[in-house]
C-alpha positions as CSV (number, residue, x, y, z in Angstrom):
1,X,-99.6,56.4,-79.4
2,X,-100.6,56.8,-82.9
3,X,-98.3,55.1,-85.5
4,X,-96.5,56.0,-88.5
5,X,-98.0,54.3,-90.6
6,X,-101.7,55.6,-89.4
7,X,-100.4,59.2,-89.2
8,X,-99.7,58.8,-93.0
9,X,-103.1,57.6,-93.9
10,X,-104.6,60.7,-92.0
11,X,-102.4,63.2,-93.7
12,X,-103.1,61.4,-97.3
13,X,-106.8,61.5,-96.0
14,X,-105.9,65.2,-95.4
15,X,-104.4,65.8,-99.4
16,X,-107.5,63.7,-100.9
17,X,-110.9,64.9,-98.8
18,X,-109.5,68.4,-97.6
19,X,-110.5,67.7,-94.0
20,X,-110.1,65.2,-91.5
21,X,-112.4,63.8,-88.2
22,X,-112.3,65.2,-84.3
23,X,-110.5,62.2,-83.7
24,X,-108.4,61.9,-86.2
25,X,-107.2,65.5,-85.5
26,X,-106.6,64.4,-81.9
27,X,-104.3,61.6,-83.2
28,X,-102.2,64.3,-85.2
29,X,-102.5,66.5,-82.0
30,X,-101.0,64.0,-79.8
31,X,-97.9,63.6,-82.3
32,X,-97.3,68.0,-82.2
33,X,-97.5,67.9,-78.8
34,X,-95.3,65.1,-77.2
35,X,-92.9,66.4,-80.2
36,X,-93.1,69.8,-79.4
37,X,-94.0,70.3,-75.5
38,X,-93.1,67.1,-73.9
39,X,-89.6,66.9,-76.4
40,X,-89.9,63.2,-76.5
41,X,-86.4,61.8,-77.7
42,X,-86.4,58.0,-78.8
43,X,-86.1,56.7,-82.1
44,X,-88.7,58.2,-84.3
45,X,-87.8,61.4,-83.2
46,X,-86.1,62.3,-86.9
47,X,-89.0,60.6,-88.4
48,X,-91.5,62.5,-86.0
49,X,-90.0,66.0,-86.8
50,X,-90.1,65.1,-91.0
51,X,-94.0,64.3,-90.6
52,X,-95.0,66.9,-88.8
53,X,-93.0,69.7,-91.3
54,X,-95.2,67.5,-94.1
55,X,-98.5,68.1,-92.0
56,X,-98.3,71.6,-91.4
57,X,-96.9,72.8,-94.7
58,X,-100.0,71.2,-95.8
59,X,-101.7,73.2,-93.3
60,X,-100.0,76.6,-93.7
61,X,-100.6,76.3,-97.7
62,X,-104.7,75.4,-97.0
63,X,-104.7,78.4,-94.2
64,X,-103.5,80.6,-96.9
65,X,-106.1,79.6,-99.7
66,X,-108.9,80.3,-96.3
67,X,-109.8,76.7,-96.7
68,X,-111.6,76.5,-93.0
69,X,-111.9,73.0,-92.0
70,X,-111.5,70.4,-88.9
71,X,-107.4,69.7,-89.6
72,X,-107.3,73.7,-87.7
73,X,-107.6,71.3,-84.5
74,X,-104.0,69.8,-84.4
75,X,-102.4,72.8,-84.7
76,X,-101.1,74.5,-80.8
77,X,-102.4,77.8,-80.7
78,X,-99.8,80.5,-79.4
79,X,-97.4,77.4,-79.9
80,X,-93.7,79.2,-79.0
81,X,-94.9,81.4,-75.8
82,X,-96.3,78.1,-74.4
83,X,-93.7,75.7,-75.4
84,X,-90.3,77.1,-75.9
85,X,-88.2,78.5,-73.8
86,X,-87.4,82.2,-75.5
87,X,-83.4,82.0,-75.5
88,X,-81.9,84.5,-77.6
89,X,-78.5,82.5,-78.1
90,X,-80.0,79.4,-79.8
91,X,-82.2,79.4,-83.1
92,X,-85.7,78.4,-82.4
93,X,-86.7,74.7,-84.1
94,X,-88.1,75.2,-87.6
95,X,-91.2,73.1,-86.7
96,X,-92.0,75.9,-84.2
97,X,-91.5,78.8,-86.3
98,X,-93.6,76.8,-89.0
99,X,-96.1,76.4,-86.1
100,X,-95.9,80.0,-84.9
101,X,-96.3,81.2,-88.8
102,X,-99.5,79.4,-89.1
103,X,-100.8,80.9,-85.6
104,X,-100.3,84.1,-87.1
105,X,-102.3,83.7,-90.5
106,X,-105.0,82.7,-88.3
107,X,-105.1,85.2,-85.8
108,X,-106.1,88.1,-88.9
109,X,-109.5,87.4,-89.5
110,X,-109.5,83.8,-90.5
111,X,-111.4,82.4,-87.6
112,X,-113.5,84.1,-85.2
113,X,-113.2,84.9,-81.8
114,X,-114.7,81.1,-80.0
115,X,-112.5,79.3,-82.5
116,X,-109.1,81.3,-81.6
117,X,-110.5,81.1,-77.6
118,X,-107.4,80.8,-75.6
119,X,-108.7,81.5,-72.0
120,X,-112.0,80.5,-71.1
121,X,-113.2,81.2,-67.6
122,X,-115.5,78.7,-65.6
123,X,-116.8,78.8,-61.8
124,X,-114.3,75.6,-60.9
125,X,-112.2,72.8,-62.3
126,X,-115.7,70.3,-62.0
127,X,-117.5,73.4,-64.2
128,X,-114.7,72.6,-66.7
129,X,-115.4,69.1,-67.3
130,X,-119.2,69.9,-67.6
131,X,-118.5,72.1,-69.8
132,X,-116.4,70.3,-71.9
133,X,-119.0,67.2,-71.9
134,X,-116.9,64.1,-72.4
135,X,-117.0,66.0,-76.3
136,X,-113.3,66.0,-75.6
137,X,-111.0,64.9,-73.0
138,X,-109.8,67.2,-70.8
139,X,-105.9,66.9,-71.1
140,X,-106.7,66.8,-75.1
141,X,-108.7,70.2,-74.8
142,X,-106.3,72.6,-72.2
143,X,-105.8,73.1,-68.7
144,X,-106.0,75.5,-65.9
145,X,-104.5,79.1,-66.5
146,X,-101.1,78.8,-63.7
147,X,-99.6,82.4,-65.1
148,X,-99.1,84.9,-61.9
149,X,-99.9,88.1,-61.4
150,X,-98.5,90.7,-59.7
151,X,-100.1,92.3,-56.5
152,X,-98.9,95.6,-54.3
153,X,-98.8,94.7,-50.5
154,X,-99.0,97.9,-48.8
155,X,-98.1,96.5,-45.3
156,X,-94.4,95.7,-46.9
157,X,-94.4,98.4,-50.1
158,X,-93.9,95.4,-52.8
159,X,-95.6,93.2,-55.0
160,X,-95.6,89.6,-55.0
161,X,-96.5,87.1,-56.8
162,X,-100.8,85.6,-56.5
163,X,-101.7,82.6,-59.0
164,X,-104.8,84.1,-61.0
165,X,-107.5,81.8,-59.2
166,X,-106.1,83.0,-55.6
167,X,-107.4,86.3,-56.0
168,X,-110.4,85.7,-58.4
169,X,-113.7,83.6,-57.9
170,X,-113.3,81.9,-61.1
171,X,-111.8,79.1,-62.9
172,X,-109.2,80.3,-65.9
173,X,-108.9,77.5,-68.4
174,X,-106.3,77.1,-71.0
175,X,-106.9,76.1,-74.2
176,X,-103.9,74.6,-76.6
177,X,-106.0,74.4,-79.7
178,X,-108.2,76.8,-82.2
179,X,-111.8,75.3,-82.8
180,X,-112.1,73.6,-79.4
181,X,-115.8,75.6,-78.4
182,X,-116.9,74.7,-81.9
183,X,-115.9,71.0,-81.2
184,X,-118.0,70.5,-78.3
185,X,-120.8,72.2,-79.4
186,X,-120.5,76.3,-78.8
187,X,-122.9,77.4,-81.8
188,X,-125.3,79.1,-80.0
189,X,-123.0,80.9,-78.1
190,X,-122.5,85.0,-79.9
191,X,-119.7,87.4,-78.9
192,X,-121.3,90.2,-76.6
193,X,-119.9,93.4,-78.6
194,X,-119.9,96.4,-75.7
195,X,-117.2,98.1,-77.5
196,X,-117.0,100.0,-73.8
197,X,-113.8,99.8,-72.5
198,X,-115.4,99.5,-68.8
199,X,-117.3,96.1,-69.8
200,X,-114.3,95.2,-71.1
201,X,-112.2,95.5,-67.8
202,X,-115.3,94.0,-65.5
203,X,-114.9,90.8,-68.2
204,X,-111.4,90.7,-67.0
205,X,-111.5,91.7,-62.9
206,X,-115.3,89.6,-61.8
207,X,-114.9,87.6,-59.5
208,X,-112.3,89.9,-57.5
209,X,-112.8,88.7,-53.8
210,X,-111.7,92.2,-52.4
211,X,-114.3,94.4,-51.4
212,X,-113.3,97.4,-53.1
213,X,-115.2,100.6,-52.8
214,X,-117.3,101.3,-55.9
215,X,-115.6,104.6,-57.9
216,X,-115.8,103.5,-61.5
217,X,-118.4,101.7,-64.0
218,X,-116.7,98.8,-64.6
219,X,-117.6,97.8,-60.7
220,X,-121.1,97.8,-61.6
221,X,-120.2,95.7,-64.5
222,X,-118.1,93.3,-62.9
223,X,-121.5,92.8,-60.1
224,X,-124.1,92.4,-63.1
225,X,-121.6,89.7,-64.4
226,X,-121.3,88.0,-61.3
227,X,-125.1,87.9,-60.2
228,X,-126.0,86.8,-63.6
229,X,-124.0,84.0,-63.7
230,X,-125.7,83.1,-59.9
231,X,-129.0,83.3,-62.1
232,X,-127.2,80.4,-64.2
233,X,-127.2,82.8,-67.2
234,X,-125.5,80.7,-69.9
235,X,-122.1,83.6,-70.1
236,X,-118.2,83.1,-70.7
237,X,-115.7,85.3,-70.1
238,X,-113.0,84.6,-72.4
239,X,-109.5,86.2,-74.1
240,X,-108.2,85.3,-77.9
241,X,-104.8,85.6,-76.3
242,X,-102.3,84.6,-73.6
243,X,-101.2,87.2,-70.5
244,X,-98.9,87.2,-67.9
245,X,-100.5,90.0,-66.1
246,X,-104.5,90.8,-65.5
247,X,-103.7,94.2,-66.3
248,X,-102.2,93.5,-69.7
249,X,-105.2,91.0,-70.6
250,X,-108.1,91.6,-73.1
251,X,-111.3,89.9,-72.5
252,X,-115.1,90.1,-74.0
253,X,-118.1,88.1,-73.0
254,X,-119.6,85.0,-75.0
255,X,-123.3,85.1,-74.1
256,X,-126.0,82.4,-75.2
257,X,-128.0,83.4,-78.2
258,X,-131.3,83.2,-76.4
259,X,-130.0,85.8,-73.6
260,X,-127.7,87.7,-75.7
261,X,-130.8,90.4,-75.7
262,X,-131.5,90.8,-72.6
263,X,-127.9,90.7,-71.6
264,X,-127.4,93.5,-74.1
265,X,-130.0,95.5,-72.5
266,X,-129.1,95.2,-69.2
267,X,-125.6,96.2,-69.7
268,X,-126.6,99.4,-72.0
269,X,-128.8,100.8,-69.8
270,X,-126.8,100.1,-66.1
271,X,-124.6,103.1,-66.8
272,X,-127.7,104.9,-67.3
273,X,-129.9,103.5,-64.8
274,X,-127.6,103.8,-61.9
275,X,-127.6,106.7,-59.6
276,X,-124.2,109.4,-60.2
277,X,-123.8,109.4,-56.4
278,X,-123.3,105.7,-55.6
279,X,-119.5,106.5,-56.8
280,X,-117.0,106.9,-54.3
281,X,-120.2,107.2,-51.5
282,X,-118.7,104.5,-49.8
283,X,-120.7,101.8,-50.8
284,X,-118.4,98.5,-51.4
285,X,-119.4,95.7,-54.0
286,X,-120.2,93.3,-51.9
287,X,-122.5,95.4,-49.9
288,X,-126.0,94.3,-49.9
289,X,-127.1,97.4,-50.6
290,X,-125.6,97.0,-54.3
291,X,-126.3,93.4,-54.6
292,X,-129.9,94.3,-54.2
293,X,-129.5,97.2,-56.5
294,X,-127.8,95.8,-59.4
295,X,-130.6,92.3,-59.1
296,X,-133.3,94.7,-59.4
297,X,-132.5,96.1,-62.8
298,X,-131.2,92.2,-64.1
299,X,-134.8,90.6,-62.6
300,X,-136.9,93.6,-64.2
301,X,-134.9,92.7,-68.2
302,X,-134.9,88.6,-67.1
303,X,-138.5,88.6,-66.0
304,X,-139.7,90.5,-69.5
305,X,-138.0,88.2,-71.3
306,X,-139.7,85.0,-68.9
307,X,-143.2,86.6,-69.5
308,X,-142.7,86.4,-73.5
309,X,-141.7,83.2,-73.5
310,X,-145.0,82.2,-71.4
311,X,-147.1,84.3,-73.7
312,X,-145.4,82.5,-76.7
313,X,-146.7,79.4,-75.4
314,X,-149.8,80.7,-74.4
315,X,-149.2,79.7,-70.3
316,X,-148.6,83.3,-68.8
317,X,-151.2,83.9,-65.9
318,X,-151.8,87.6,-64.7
319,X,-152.2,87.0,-60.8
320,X,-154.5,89.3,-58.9
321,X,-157.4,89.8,-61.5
């Protein structure tokens, strides 16, 4: 555990250089968050609390003058709907509504979208700690996304309750802290702008194991998504913001700056490429028939791209002549 007095020499660090080190923000980090989520009581405690209203006044006044920098790490993003339970009886903590003032001068156009990241979705847990690339350790970075949603069971006429990665073939990850994808290396990664609220909702439902019928665009979407990432296109499905409910979630894609492109393409020209009657025809998502369909038009873009790349380095061979 990091020590007083080595706390103080970061935050004086902080006042003299304007910035601080990935590791030195994780030693800052550790402090918030056994203070603020695990409520570790000893004797510090007092002491704890009075350095960490120091730290992020310091913050909140360098967030206000736009100073971008590393010390953005130790704050908790989203810090009272994770940590505190919401009672309306008793005040909230005045370190949390410091926090929670800070999240929101952030959230308005101070960072962009892969530094405010807050769910990040992945194929499994082990795709996580690739990901992640021993950059940053894993209980330092987030964890998986545990929220429920709800789901109608016609057989009894309610809805229960389904953890997120019951229902969905994908891995939801939970991340505490803003500039975690810029830590570890997410440069080269570019915010896939649709601005179509169908892309929008197949970034949210891929992955779906059901084999609903296909009746909207957004089921076309949601296959693209999925085959692509089978292709290993580098893609990430992500939201700037917590949710309790799938439905009341916004996501967007993060797409690899060298497929960003084609991805682009692809996605554009699906609605217009697909035949009218494939919607409510019967056909299911997971039929074959689809698969093959929707592979055909992402092969056509991918291979385009594969044959420039070969011409670039002069090796592209025209079989057959």
């Amino acid at each position: 555990m990091t020590g007083p007095d080595e706390a103080e020499k970061i935050y004086e660090k902080l006042c003299r250089e304007g910035d601080v080190t990935w590791k030195e923000s994780d030693a800052i980090y550790k402090i918030t968050y056994d203070h603020m989520h695990r409520g570790l009581l000893d004797a510090e405690t007092d002491k704890r609390k009075a350095f960490l209203m120091k730290w992020y006044n310091l913050v909140l006044s360098k967030v206000i003058k736009m100073e971008k920098g590393i010390y953005l790490h130790t704050i908790l993003i989203k810090s009272r709907n994770r940590f505190i339970p919401l009672r309306k009886k008793n005040p909230i903590p005045e370190e949390y509504s410091l926090m929670n003032k800070i999240n929101q001068k952030i959230a308005h156009g101070f960072l962009e979208d892969k530094d405010l990241a807050v769910i990040l979705t992945l194929k499994s847990g082990k795709d996580v700690r690739k990901f992640l690339n021993k950059k940053i350790p894993l209980n330092l970075a987030g964890r998986k996304y545990i929220k429920f949603d709800y789901q109608w069971d016609s057989r009894y006429s309610f809805y229960y309750k389904e953890m997120m990665t019951d229902r969905y073939q994908k891995y939801f990850f939970e991340m505490y802290r803003p500039m975690t994808l810029s830590r570890i290396g997410f440069d080269d990664y570019v915010k896939l702008d649709m601005n179509n609220a169908d892309f929008t909702a197949a970034c949210v439902f891929y992955g779906d194991k059901e084999n609903k019928e296909v009746c909207r665009l957004s089921h076309l979407y949601e296959k693209a998504i999925e085959i692509m990432l089978d292709m290993g296109v580098p893609m990430y499905a992500y939201s700037i913001t917590p949710f309790n409910s799938m439905l009341d979630s916004l996501f967007d894609m993060f797409v690899h700056k060298d497929y960003a492109q084609e991805a682009g393409m692809i996605f554009n020209a699906l609605p217009y490429i697909a035949k009218k009657d494939i919607f409510n025809s019967g056909v299911r998502k997971h039929d074959r028939e689809l698969s093959d369909f929707v592979a055909g038009i992402i092969t056509s873009y991918m291979t385009k791209k594969e044959k420039q790349e070969y011409l670039n380095k002069d090796e592209w061979l025209e079989m057959g002549k």
